[in-house]
N, C-alpha and C positions, 0 to 999 in steps of 0.2 A: 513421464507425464501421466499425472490419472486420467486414468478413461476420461469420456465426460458422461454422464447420468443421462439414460435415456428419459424423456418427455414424454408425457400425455401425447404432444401432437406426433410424437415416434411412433409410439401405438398407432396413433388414429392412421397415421400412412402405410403401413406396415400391416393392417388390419381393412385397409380401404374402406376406412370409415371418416367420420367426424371428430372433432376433441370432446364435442359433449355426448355422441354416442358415449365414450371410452369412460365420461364422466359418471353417465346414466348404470354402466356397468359396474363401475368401482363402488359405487353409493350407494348402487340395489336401488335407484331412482334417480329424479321424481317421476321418470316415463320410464315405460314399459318398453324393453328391450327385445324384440325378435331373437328365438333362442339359434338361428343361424349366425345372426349377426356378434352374440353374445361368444358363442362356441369363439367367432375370428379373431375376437378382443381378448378374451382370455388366451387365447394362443400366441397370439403377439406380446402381451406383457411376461407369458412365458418366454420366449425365444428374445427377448430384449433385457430380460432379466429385472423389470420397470416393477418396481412398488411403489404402492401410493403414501406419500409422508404423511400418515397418517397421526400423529400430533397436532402437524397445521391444521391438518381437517378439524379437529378436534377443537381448536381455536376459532376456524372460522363459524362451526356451527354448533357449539356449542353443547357438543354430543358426543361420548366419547366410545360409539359402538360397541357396547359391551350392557351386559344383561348379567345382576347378580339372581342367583338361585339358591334356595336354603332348603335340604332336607331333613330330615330329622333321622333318614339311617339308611345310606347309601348299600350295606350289604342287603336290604330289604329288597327282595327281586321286584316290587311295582315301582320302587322309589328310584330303581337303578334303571328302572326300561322306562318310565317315566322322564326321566333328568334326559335321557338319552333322545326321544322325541322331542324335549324340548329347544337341546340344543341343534336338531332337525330344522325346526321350526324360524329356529332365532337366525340361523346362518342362512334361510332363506330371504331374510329379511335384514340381508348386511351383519350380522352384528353375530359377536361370541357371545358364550356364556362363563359366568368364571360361577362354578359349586361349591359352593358349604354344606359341609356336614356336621351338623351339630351332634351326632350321635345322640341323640334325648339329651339333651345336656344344657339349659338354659345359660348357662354362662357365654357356655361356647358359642352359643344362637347371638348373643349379645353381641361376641365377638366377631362375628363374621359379618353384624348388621356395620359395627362401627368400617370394619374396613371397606364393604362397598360403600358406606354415606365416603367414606375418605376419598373413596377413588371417582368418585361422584359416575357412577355406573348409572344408566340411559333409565334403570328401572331395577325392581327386586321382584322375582315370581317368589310366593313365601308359602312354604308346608313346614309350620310352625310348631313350639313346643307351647312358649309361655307368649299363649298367643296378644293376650290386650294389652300387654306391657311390651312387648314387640312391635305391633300393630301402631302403637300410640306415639311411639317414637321416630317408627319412620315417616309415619303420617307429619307427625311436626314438623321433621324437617323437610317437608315439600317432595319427599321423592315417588316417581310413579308407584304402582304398589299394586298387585292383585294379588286374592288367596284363591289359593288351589287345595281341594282335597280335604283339607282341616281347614274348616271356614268358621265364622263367625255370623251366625245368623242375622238377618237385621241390621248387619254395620254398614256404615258409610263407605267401603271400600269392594271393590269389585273383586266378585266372587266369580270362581269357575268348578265346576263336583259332576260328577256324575250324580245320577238321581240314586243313594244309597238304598235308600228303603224301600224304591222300589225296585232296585237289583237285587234285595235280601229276600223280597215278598218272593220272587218268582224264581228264584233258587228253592225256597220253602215250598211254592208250588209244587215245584217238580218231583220231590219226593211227595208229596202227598197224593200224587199222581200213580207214582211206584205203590199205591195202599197205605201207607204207614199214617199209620195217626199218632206215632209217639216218636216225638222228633226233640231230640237237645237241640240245644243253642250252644254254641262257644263262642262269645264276642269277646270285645275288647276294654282296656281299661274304662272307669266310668269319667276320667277328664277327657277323654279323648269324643267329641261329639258326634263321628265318623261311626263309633261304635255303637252309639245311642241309637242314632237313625238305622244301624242295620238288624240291631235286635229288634227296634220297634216293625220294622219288613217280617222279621220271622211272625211276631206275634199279627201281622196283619194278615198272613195267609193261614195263619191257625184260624184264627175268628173267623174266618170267610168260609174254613169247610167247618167250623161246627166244633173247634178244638181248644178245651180252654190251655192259655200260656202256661197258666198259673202248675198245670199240674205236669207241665215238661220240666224237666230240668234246665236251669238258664245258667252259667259258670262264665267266671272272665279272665283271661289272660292276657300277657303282652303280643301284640300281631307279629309273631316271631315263630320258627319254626321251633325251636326251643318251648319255647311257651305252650304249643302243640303237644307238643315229648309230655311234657309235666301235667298237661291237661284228662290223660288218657285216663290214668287212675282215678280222678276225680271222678270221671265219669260213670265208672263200676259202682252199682249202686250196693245195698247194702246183704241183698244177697247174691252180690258175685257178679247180677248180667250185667250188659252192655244195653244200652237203648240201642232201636234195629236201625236208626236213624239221628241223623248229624246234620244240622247246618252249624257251617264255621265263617266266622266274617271276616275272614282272608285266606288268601292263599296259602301261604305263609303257615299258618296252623294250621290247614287242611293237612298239610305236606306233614309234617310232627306227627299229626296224630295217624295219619297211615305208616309212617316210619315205624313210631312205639307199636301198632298195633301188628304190623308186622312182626316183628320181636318178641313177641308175645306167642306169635305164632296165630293168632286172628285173622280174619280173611277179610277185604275190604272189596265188595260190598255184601260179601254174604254174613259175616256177624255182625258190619257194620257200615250205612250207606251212608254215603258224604257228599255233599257239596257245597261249595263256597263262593268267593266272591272276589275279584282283583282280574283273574283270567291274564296271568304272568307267563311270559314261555314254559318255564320250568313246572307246573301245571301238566302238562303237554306230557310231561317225560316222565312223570310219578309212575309208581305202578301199583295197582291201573291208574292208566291217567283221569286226571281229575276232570269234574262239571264242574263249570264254576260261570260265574258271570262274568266276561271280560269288559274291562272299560276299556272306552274310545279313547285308546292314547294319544291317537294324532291330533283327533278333534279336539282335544282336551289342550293339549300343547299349543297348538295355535290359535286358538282361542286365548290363552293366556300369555302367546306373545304378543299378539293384535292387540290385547285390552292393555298391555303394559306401556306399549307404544302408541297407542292412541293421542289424539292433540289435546292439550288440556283445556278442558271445558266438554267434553265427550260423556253424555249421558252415562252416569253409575249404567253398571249392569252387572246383574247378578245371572248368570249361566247355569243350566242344568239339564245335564246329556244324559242318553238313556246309554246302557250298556249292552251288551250282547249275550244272549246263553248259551253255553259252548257243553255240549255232551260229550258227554266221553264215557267210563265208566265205573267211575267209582259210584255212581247212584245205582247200580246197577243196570244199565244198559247195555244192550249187547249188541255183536254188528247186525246190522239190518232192525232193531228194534224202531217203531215207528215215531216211539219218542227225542230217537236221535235226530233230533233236528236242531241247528243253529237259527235262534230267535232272538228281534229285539225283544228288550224290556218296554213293559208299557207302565205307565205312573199310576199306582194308587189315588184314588182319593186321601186326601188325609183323615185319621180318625184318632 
């Protein structure tokens, strides 16, 4: 004879609770669970061996707990610790997340848009390539939508960022701080708007001590450590030096160009000072570890689950988190320097 299937009301006795406690557990709502109580229910659907048929659910409310996510390059360390907080986020709030990786690759972005519309997924968080033609389609067909990180200024769709330009200004800061008044830029492609806003940060902290852009060197590569490696040369100017100073608008190519400039046999920060901007674990472990401005992962993350799942009719909102500046020392700081200090980012004016 087959077993018979334990029940909701098995848990609920078993758990010396109620059927709709057991309910409120399995659904991550509509009311708020005591996590005493929570801990009991989950231990009973352990020891009874109880899953929720979650298809029916999926019938009756017309939601089928799952959150799609599209990156554009999952080996990228912000995009992998990023995805990684999000699915934090999501599971606190009932619900997977199923990932695409488009690898820059707009086909594949298309591809991945078609299979979550197919599986008709609760919402899409979208860190996009070919954004308005992406953007426009999932919009059509009615599905929840927010952008994260590569936004679209001005759209009708719910945006969430860290404050870029003003995490770029106060990375530039900081070595302007160290004395340098001749600071590169290394940012990012010119499609990429992420990039835009963070050169326009460098050139806002130039102008503000008195430093015109025009006469730094500005260069673009892909935000790739790679791209970092192949950056290094460019930067050797025509007689041979190095600028004594670097801002880079990601981690990512911080990391490259202190790799290359290792190999070279260069010292980082004494032929050359750096900091950047993402504040990725891997940051942490450079050598010497890198300054850089970290974004608010978590904030970031849940914020973009909330706005996904939100009810429909829920005022747009467009989001904009500061980040953190994390020393270390590849700007040249040392232990006990008084600059080493973890600070928010505060917002430019725009100019």
């Amino acid at each position: 004879m087959t077993p018979k299937k334990p029940t909701r009301d098995d848990v609920a006795a078993l758990a010396g609770t109620s059927a709709a406690v057991v309910s409120y557990v399995v659904n991550s709502g509509p009311r708020n669970v005591s996590p005493e109580r929570r801990k009991r229910v989950l231990e009973a659907m352990l020891e009874l061996n109880y899953y929720p048929n979650a298809h029916a659910r999926s019938l009756r409310s017309t939601e089928t707990r799952t959150l799609g996510m599209i990156v554009p390059n999952i080996s990228n360390a912000y995009f992998a610790e990023f995805a990684l907080a999000v699915e934090d986020a999501a599971i606190s709030k009932g619900r997977l997340v199923f990932l695409g990786n488009s690898s820059e690759n707009p086909e594949r972005e298309q591809a991945y848009i078609s299979s979550f519309l197919e599986q008709q997924v609760d919402g899409i968080i979208f860190i996009g390539i070919a954004m308005k033609p992406s953007v426009g389609r999932i919009v059509q067909a009615g599905m929840p939508l927010v952008l994260v990180d590569r936004v679209i200024h001005d759209s009708n769709v719910p945006t969430i960022a860290m404050s870029h330009r003003a995490a770029a200004r106060t990375a530039t800061q900081h070595l302007l701080e160290h004395g340098h008044r001749s600071i590169a830029c290394l940012t990012g492609p010119k499609t990429i708007a992420v990039a835009e806003d963070r050169r326009l940060g460098w050139q806002d902290a130039l102008r503000e001590a008195e430093v015109d852009p025009n006469q730094q060197q500005a260069i673009r590569s892909p935000f790739t450590v790679e791209g970092g490696i192949a950056s290094l040369s460019r930067l050797i100017t025509g007689s041979g030096q190095l600028p004594p100073a670097l801002f880079a608008a990601s981690d990512e190519q911080a990391r490259g160009i202190i790799l290359a400039a290792t190999q070279r046999g260069l010292s980082v920060p004494h032929d050359l000072a750096i900091v950047s901007v993402d504040g990725t674990r891997e940051g942490r472990y450079s050598h010497p570890g890198l300054t850089t401005v970290r974004q608010p992962f978590g904030e970031l993350a849940e914020a973009a689950v909330a706005s996904v799942l939100a009810p429909r009719g829920t005022p747009l909102a467009h989001v904009e988190l500061a980040g953190s500046l994390i020393v270390r020392s590849s700007c040249g700081c040392e232990a006990g320097d008084p600059r080493r200090v973890a600070r928010r980012v505060s917002r430019p004016g725009k100019g």
